[in-house]
C-alpha positions in Angstrom: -21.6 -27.7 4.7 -20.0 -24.1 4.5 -18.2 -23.7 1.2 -15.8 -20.7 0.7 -17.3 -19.2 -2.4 -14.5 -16.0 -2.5 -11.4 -16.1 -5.2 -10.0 -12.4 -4.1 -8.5 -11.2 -1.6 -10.0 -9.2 1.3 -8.6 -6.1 2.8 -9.6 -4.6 6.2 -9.8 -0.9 5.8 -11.6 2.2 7.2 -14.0 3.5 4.9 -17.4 5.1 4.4 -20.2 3.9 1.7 -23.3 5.4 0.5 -25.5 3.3 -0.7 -28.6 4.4 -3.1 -31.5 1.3 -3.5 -34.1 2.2 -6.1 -35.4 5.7 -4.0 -33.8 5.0 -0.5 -30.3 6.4 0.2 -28.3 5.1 3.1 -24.7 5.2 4.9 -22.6 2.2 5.5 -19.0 1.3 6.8 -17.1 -0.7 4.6 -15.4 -3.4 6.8 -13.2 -5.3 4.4 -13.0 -4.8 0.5 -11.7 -6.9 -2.5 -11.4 -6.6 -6.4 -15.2 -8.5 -6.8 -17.2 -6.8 -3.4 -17.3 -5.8 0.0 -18.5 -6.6 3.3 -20.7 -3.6 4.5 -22.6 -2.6 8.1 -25.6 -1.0 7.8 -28.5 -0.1 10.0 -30.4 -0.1 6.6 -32.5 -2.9 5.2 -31.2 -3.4 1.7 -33.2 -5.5 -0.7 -31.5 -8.6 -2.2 -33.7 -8.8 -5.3 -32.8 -5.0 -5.9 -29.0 -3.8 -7.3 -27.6 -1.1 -5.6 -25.5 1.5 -6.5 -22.6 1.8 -4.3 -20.0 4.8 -3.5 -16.7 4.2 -1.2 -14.8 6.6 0.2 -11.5 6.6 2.2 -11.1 10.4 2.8 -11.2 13.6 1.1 -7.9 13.1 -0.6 -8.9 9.7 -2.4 -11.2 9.7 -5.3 -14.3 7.7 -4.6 -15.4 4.1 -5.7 -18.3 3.4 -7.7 -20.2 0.5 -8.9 -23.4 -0.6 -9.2 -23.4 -4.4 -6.9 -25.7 -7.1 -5.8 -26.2 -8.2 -2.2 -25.4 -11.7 -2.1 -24.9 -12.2 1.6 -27.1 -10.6 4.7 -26.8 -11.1 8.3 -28.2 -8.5 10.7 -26.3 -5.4 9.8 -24.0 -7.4 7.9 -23.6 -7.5 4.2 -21.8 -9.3 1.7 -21.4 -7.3 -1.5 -21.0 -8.3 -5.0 -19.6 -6.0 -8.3 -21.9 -6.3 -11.1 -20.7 -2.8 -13.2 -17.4 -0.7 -12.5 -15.9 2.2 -14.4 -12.7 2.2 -15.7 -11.8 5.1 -13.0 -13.3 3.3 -10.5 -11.3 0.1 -11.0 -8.4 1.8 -11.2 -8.5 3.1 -8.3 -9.9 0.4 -6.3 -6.8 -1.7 -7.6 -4.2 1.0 -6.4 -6.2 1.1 -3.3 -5.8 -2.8 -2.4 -2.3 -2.8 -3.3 -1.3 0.1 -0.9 -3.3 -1.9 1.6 -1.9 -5.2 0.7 1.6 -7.0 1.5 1.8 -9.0 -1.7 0.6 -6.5 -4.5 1.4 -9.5 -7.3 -1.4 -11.4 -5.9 -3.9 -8.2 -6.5 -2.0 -8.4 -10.3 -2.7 -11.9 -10.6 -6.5 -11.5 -9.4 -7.0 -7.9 -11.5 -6.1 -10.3 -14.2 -8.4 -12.9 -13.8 -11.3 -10.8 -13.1 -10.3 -9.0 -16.5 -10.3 -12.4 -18.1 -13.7 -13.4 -16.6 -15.4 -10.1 -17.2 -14.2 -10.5 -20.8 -15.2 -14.1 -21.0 -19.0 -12.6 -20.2 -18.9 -9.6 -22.8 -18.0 -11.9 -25.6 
């Protein structure tokens, strides 16, 4: 029985990763992207047991993403992404990114709020 596990929306986009795993550094292309992960193609052989640290970038013009994620999904070249750390900066601009990208930017409130809430609910 498949059971969809995802609470945030995903957004196709065009953009770039690198990914750094312990002393390996690889490229990726980030195929969709949400508040909580991304799903990433690589030609690289990422460790599950291992975070990585994770850089997006949509173009020159846009700052980059950072956060350090888990991979929770694999498949091939496929991967499925998780955020476990994100700067303020970072999540920022991920946010502003997904709502330019988005038709309904009160949903990407609504789930910016609930991570917040979750994240929060962790700390304490």
């Amino acid at each position: 029985m498949n059971t969809e596990r995802r609470r945030f929306t995903r957004i196709p986009v065009s953009a770039k990763a690198l990914i750094e795993q312990g002393t390996q550094k690889h490229t990726a292309k980030v195929i969709d992207i949400s508040l909580n992960g991304a799903h990433l193609q690589t030609a690289a052989e990422l460790n599950k047991e291992e975070p990585i640290k994770l850089q997006i970038i949509f173009d020159e013009l846009t700052p980059p993403i950072n956060m350090v994620a888990a991979v929770v999904y694999s498949d091939g070249e496929d991967y499925g992404i998780e955020c476990q750390e994100i700067d303020i900066d970072s999540m920022l601009q991920l946010r502003s990114t997904l709502t330019l990208y988005n038709n309904d930017p009160e949903t990407i409130h609504r789930e910016s709020q609930a991570l917040w809430e979750k994240r929060q609910k962790k700390a304490d």
